[in-house]
N, C-alpha and C positions, 0 to 999 in steps of 0.2 A: 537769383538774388543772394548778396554776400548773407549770410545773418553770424552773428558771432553771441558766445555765452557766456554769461559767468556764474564760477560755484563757488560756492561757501557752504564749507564743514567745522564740526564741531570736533570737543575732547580726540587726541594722539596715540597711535600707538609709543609703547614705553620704546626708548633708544633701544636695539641690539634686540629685538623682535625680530624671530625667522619670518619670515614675508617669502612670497614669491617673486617671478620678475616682474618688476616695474610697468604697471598700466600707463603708459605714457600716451600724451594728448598728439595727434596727427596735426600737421600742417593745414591752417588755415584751407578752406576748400569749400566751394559753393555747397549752399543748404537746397534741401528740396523748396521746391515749389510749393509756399502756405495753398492749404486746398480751401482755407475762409475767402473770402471778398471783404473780408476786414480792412478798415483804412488804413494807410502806412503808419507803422509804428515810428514816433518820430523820436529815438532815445537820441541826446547829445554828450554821446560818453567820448570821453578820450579818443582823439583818431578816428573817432565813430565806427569801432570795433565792437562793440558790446550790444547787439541787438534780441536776446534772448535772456532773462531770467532764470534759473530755475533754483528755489528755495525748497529744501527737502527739511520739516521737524521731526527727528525720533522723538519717541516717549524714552526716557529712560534707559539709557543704552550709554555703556560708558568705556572708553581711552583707558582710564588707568584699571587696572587688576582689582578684581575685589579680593579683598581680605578673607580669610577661614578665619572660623573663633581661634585660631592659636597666632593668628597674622602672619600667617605664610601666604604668598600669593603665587602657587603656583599654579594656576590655573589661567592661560590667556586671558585678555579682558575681551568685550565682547569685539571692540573694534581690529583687533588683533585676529578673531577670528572672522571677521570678513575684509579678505586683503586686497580685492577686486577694490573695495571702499578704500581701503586705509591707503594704498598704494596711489591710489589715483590723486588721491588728496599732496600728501606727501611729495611727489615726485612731481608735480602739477603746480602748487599753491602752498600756500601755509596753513599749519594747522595751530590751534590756538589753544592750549590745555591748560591756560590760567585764564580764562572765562566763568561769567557769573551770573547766577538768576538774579533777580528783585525777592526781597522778603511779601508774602510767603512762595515758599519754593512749589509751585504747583502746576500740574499741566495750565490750567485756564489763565491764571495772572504771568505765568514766565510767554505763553506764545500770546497773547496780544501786548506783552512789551515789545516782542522781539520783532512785530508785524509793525509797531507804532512810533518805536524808539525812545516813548515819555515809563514813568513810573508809574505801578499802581494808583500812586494820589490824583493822576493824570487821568486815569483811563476809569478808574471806576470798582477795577477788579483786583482786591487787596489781600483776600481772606482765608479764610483753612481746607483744603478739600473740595476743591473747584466749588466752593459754595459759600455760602454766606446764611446768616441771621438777619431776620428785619426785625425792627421791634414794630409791635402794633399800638395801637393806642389805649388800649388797657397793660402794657406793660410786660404784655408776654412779648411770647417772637416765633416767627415764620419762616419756612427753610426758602430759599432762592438759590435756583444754580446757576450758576457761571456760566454757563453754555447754555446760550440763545443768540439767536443773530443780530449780526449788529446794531439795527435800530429798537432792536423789541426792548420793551418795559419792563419792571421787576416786579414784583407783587405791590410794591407800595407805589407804584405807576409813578415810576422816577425809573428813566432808564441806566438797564443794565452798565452801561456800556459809556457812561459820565467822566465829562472834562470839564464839566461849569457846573456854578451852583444852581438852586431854583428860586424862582423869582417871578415878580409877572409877568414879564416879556417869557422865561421859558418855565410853566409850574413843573415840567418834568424833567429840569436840567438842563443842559446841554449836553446831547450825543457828540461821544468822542468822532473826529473826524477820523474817517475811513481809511485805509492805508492802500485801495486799491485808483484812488482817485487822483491822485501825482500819475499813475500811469494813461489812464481814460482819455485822462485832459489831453494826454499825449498823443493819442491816436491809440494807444494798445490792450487789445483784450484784457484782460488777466481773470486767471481759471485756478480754482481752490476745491483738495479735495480731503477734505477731514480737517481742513485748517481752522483754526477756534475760531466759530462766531461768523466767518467770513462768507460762511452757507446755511442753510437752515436745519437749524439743530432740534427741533421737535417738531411734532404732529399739532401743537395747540395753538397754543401764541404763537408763535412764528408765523403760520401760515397764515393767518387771519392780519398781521404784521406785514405780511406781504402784497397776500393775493387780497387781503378783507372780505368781501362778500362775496367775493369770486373765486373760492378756492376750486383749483381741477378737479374734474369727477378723479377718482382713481378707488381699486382697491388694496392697494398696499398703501396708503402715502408714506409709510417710513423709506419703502423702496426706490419709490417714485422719486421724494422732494427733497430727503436729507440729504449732508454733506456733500454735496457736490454743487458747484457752482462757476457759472463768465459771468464777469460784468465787462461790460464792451464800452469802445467809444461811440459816441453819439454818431459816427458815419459808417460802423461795421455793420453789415445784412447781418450777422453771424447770431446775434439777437431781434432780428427782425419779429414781427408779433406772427409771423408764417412759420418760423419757426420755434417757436414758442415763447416767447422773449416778452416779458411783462418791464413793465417801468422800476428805475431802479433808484427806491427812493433814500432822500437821504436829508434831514428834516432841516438839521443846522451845521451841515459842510459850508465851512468858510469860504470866503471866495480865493481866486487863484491867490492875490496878492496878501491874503491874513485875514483882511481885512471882515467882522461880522457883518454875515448874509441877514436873512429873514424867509420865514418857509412861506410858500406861495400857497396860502387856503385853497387853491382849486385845484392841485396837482400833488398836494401833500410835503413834494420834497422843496429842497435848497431852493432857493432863487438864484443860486450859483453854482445848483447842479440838475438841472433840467434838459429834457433831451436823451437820458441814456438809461438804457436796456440792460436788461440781464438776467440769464436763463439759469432757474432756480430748480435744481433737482436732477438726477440722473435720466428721468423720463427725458425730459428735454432736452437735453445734455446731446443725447442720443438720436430726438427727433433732429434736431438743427443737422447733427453731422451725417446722418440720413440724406438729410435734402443737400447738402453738398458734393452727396455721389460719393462719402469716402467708401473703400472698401477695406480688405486686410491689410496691415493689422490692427487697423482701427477697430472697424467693423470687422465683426464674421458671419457671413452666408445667410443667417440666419436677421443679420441688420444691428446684432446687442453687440454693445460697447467689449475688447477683449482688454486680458489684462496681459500682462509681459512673456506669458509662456504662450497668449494667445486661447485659454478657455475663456467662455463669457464672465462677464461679472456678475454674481448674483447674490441677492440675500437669504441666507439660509437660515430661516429659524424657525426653529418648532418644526423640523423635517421637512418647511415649505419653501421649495427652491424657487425662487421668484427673480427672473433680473435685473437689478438694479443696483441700489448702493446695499455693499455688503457688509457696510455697520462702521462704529468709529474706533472699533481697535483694526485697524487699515494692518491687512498684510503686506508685506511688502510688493508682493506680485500685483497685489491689487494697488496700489499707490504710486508704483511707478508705472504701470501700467495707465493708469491715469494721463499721471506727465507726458507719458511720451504720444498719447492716445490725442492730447491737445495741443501738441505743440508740433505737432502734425497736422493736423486741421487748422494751423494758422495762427494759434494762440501765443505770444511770444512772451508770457511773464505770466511761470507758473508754483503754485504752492501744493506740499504736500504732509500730509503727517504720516507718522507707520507708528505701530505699537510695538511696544517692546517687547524683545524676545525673551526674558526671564519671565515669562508667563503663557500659559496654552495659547495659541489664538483660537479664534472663533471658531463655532461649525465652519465647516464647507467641503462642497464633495470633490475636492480633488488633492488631500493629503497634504497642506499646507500645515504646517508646524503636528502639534497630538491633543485636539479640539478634549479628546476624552479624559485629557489629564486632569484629573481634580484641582492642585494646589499649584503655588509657584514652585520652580524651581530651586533650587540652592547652586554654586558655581559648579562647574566640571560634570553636572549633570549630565545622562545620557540626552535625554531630549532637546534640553537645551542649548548640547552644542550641536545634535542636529538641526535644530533651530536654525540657528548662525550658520548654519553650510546651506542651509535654504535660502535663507537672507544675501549672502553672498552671492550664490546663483543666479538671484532675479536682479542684485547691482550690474552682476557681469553680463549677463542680456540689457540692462537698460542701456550701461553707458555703449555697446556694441548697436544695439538698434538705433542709439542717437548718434553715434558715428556714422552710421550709412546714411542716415540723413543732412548729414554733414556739420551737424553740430558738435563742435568741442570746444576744451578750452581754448583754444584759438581764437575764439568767437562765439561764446558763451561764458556768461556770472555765474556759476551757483554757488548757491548758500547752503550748506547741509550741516545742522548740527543737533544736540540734544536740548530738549529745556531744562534738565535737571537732572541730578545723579540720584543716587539712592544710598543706604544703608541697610546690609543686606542682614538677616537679623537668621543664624543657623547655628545648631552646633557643629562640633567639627567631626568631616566624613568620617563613616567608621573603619573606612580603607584609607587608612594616613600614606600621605606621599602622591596620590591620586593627581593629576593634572587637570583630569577631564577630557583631552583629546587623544592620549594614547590610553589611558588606563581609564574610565568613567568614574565620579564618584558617587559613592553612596551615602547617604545618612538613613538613620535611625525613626523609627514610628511612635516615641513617645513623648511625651510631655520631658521638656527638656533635653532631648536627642534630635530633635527632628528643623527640619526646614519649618518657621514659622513667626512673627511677630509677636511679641507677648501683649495681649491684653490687659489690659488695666481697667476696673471697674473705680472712675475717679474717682466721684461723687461720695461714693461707699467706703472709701481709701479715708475721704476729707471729715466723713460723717464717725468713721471708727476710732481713726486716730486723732484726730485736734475738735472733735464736738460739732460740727460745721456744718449745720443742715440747711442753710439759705439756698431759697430757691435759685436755679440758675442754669441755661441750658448752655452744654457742653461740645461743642462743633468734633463728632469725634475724629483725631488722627493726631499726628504725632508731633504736629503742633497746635492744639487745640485752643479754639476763640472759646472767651468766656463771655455768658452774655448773663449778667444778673439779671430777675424779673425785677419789673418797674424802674430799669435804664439810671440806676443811680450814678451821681456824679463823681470823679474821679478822688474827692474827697472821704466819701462817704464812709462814713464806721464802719458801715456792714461790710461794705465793698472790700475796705481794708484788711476788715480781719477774715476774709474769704482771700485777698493776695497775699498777708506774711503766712497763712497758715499752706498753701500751698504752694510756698517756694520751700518748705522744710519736709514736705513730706516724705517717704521710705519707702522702699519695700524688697524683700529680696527678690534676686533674679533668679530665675527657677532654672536657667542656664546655664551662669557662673557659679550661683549661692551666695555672689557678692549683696551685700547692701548698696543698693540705688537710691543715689536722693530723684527722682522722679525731674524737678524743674530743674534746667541747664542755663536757661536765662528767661527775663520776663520782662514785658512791655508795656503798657497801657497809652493813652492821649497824646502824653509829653513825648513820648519817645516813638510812636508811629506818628509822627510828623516828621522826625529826625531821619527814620526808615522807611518815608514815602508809602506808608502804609495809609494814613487818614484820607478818605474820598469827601468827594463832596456832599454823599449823603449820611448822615448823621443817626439815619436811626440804621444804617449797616455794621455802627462801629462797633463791636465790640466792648465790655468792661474792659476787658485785657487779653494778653495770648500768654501761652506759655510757649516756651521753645525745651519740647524732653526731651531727658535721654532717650535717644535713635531706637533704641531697642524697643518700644515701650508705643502702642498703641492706645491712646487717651481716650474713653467713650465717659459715657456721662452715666453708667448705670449706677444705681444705688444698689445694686448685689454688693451682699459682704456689708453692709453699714453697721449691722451689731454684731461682727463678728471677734472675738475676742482675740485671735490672732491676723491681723488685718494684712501685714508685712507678707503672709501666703496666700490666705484667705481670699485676696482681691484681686491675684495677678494670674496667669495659666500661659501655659507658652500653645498657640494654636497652628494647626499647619491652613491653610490658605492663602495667606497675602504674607511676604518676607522681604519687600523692598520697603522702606519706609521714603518718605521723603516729604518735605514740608517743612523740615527742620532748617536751622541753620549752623550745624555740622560741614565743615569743607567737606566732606565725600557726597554732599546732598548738594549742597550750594556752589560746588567749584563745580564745572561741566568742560565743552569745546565745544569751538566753533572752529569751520575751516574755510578756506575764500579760494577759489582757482577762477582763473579768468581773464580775461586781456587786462591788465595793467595792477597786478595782483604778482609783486616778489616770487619766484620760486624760493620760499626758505624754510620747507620745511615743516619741521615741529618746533611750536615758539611756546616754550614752559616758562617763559619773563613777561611778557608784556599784557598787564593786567586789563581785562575788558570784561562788559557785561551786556546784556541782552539791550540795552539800549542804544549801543552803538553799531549794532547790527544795521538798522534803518539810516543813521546819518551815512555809512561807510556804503551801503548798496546804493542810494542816489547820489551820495558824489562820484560814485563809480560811472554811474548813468547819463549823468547830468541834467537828474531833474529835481525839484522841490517841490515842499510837502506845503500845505497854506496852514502851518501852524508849524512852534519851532521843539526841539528835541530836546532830551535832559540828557544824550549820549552826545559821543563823539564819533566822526569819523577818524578812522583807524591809518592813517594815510602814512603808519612809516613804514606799511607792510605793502602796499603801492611801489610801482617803477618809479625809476622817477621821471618819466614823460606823464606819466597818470597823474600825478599831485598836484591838487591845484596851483596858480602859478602864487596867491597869495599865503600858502602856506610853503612855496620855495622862496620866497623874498626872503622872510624872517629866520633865525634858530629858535624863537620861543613858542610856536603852533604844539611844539610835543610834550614839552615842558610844564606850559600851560594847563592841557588836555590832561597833564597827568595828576597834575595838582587835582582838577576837576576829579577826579572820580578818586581820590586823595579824602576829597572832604564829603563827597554827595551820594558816592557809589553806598547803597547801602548793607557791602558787604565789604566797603571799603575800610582803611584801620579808624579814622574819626566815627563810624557807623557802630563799629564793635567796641572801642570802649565804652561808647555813650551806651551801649547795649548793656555791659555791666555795669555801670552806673545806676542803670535803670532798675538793674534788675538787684542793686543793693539796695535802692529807694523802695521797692515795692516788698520788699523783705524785712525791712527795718521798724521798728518804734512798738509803740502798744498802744492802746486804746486809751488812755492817758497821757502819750506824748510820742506825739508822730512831727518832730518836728525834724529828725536827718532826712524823713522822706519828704517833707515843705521845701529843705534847704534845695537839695537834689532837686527835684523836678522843675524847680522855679531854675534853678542853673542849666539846667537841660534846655529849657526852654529860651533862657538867653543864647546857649552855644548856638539853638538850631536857627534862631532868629539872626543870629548873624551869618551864621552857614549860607543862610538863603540869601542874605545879602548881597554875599559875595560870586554867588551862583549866578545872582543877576544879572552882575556886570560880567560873570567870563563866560556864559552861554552864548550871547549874542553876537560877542566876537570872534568866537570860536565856528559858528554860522556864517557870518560875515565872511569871514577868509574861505571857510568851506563851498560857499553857494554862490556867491556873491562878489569874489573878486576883489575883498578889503584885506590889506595888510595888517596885522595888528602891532601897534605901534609897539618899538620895545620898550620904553618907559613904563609904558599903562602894563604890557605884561609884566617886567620885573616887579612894578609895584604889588599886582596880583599874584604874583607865585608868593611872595614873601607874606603877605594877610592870608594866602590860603596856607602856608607852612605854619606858620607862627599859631593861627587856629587851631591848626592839628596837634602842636605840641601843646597848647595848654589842653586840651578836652585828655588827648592822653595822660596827662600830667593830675589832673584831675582824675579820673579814675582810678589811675594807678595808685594813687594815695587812698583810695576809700576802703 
């Protein structure tokens, strides 16, 4: 059987980077024989070349050079040192190094954009620190994390994972539709492994969410049931209930044509997605492909799942080596080792995550990264660029094992990118000139010499210096939710003079010695509407956020409140954690994505053409040619397409690019109409006195007209822009000119507007 693939990768090597030779993709060539009895996978991609997915997310891993505290960057970037990765991208596909998360920048909220193609206000998941705040009904509030599987609930039983409000037809919202269900419908597996949400991510809720009263005997279930995950089409054995395969529910997935379903009380799930299986956990993961007879290097001798070098997979914690899933900071050996583990066994559409390499990985006994290293990294570290020569290793066996199987870009999509960058927070090595790859570098073991994020004791910061002891808990990190007790309204006195008093705050950097004003910009109601942050559950939202200085870890302690020098008192530079991210700093928020694959430009590295996590999902199914039953807030990317790939209604016209650019012009929320509104806002929530807050009245009531017309016009150029993409509709050029010049004209007043305040 032909099968063909396609990739997509993230953030570029810098131009004139020594690389080795060129990882080039072989000529089209038969694929092994799938070892599933899965039904035919039916993609209708271009030429019907493209019968293989495979999406790769790093944590945190970036194209451009990090900086040293003196901004010298001489030390490779990470993608620079795996050139197996970078090469194949490059020389294959385009790589895309003006790419962007959603505000906030964080693992949980950036990869189920990047799975779903809508915005946080879409999906549910907006907030600081893969977590979130509920308020309860006495006016405190509850922690909720981000990572739980798709259909589970949040503490306030309003699911996680919300695209609609609550009401009586649904008291617990409506569950965002599933992003592996466009493919099902299709006929094709698809297999997730540390991918957010897409498998089950705890021992509690989740399982009870799944299996309910039937959860498997086991003694590990972390080993057993997390992260790993098929969900099959309704005709694949591959999840048959012999092979372990339970029902795979899915409460309010819309039907194929958009159109609202209703969940069937006796089966649980969709009325429009009933019928379909899905093997939840590495136990069964393992039992199915058992029963299909695989052996090496699936299996090893032994029957356990292997990973890329071919040891088993297993979880090792607390010196208890157990086989199964080996936790959610995914080595790379274990991650690809996954992919290629499934798409072998017949799985043709697969996802995966790895964790980044400027930090230890986990136990495991076979010398995968320096488990025993206490803190992160700083650049040009010894460990860490052995790291990155591990990392490269287990690319250059994956994409070599998927070649023998006859998968390349010839006939294979992937998608391989980061969801976020970082801000690395060190002083500078004490061997100046240091690269990292010939020479290692070194820093320093003390409070302000050393590799470390500064902590901030806010709370104690807001109590010493402006008087300000309102209750209010603080989402620590580095862009920290605020959540006042008893949920006051965006008006409110208290509320106010807890936001102008903490956009002024100080403190020195115990790094530089400079004075730091702590808040870089700030947001509240009016302006997470603007930046696709407001969801549809109201007691997750937040008072306000702050966006700090990068260098600066935000926690909520009250240490330091009656301290008479607050400006030292309250900050300490720590060594454990040195990436920051969350922020909306371009080194956090700019990232890459890369595309190789039948009908996918060889062009390289593209440092112009501005994209964000949401067109990830429109730009993979019009590659495919299939549709999602709900519509997108991205674009497909389609000037990076051959031009046999391009839809033929986006070759009719010149205005499809123009358009599309406008669109993420005025919506992208890291786009320029995003970022002035952003200081707008953040002068609004800075401004007046408790006597007379009317610049901040003036401001958010205009904020709130920009966004309301923002969205207007988003109305009308999404559907079109869908239309041409899925559908086969020309977009007239009248109706486009008219729309580029309202979405131009938009953008110059909100900028014009800010810029004046």
């Amino acid at each position: 059987m032909g099968t063909a693939v396609l990739f997509a990768f993230y953030p570029v090597a810098p131009a004139g980077a020594a690389t080795p030779a060129p990882a080039r993709a072989t000529a089209e060539q038969p694929a092994s024989t799938p070892a599933s009895t899965a039904g035919a996978c039916q993609l209708n991609s271009p030429r019907g070349k493209v019968q293989h997915v495979v999406e790769i997310i790093f944590d945190n891993t970036h194209f451009r050079r990090d900086p040293a505290r003196d901004g010298s960057t001489l030390v490779p970037s990470d993608l620079e040192q795996m050139p197996h990765l970078l090469n194949f991208i490059k020389n294959n596909g385009v790589l895309l190094s003006n790419h962007h998360t959603p505000l906030i920048a964080h693992t949980s909220d950036d990869i189920i954009t990047m799975l779903t193609g809508v915005y946080p206000d879409r999906h549910g998941v907006a907030n600081a620190a893969n977590s979130y705040q509920e308020y309860n009904t006495n006016g405190t509030t509850g922690f909720q994390s981000a990572f739980t599987y798709w259909t589970d609930l949040s503490r306030d039983h309003i699911y996680n994972l919300l695209s609609g409000p609550m009401d009586a037809n649904h008291p617990a919202g409506v569950n965002a539709p599933a992003p592996w269900v466009a493919f099902t419908r299709a006929g094709c597996d698809v297999g997730a492994a540390g991918a957010a949400d897409m498998e089950i991510e705890n021992t509690t809720t989740d399982l009870t969410t799944i299996f309910g009263n039937n959860v498997p005997a086991s003694s590990d279930p972390f080993a057993d049931f997390e992260g790993v995950a098929i969900h099959c089409a309704p005709s694949s054995k591959l999840c048959s209930a012999a092979n372990g395969g339970f029902p795979d529910k899915l409460p309010w997935e819309p039907n194929a044509d958009g159109s609202a379903a209703t969940t069937d009380p006796a089966t649980g799930t969709s009325t429009a997605y009933e019928g379909y299986n899905a093997l939840f956990g590495h136990k069964f993961v393992t039992q199915a492909f058992r029963n299909l007879g695989l052996g090496s290097p699936v299996l090893g001798a032994d029957g356990n799942l292997l990973d890329i070098n071919g040891n088993p997979m297993v979880d090792d914690f607390a010196g208890s080596i157990t086989p199964g899933f080996p936790g959610f900071s995914l080595a790379p050996q274990y991650s690809l080792g996954y992919l290629a583990d499934m798409l072998e066994a017949g799985v043709p559409v697969v996802y995966s995550y790895i964790a980044t390499p400027h930090r230890p990985l986990p136990d495991n006994p076979y010398g995968y990264g320096f488990p025993s290293d206490p803190n992160d990294y700083g650049p040009g570290e010894a460990h860490y660029v052995q790291t990155l020569q591990q990392y490269d290793d287990a690319f250059n066996k994956f994409f070599t094992r998927l070649a023998g199987d006859g998968i390349t870009s010839a006939n294979t999509l992937f998608i391989i990118g980061a969801e976020e960058g970082d801000h690395v927070i060190a002083a500078n090595p004490t061997n100046s000139g240091c690269d990292g790859v010939t020479t290692p570098c070194v820093y320093g073991s003390t409070s302000g010499n050393e590799v470390g994020e500064v902590a901030l004791n806010f709370r104690g910061l807001l109590q010493a210096e402006k008087g300000i002891t309102t209750s209010a808990t603080v989402t620590n990190d580095s862009a920290p939710d605020i959540y006042l007790t008893g949920n006051p309204g965006p008006n409110n006195p208290s509320l106010r003079a807890f936001e102008r008093a903490s956009g002024t705050l100080t403190v020195t950097n115990p790094i530089s010695g400079a004075t730091d004003t702590i808040a870089q910009a700030m947001a509240n109601d009016a302006e997470f509407q603007m930046l696709h942050m407001l969801t549809f559950d109201p007691l997750r939202t937040p008072s306000f956020t702050i966006f700090a200085n990068p260098d600066y870890f935000v926690t909520g302690s009250t240490a330091c409140g009656t301290s008479v020098t607050p400006a030292t008192a309250c900050v300490v530079q720590q060594p454990g954690f040195a990436w920051n991210h969350g922020d909306v700093q371009p080194e956090i928020t700019t990232t890459w994505m890369g595309l190789v694959g039948p009908g996918i430009d060889q062009a390289g590295v593209d440092n112009t053409t501005f994209s964000d996590h949401t067109d990830i999902r429109p730009t993979l199914l019009t590659l495919v040619g299939l549709t999602d039953d709900y519509p997108h807030e991205g674009r497909a990317l389609t000037e990076k397409f051959t031009g046999w790939a391009r839809p033929a209604a986006v070759k009719k016209g010149g205005t499809f690019i123009k358009l599309a650019e406008v669109l993420k012009q005025i919506n992208a929320p890291l786009g320029p109409l995003a970022i002035a509104s952003l200081h707008a806002s953040t002068v609004a929530m800075e401004s007046g006195s408790g006597a007379d807050d009317t610049t901040y009245t003036d401001i958010e009531n205009q904020l709130a007209s920009f966004t309301a017309q923002r969205d207007a016009l988003v109305a009308e150029i999404l559907p079109l822009l869908e239309a041409a993409e899925f559908n086969g509709t020309p977009i007239p050029e009248a109706t486009a000119a008219s729309l580029i010049e309202q979405g131009q004209t938009l953008l110059s007043r909100v900028q014009a507007y800010a810029g004046g305040l």
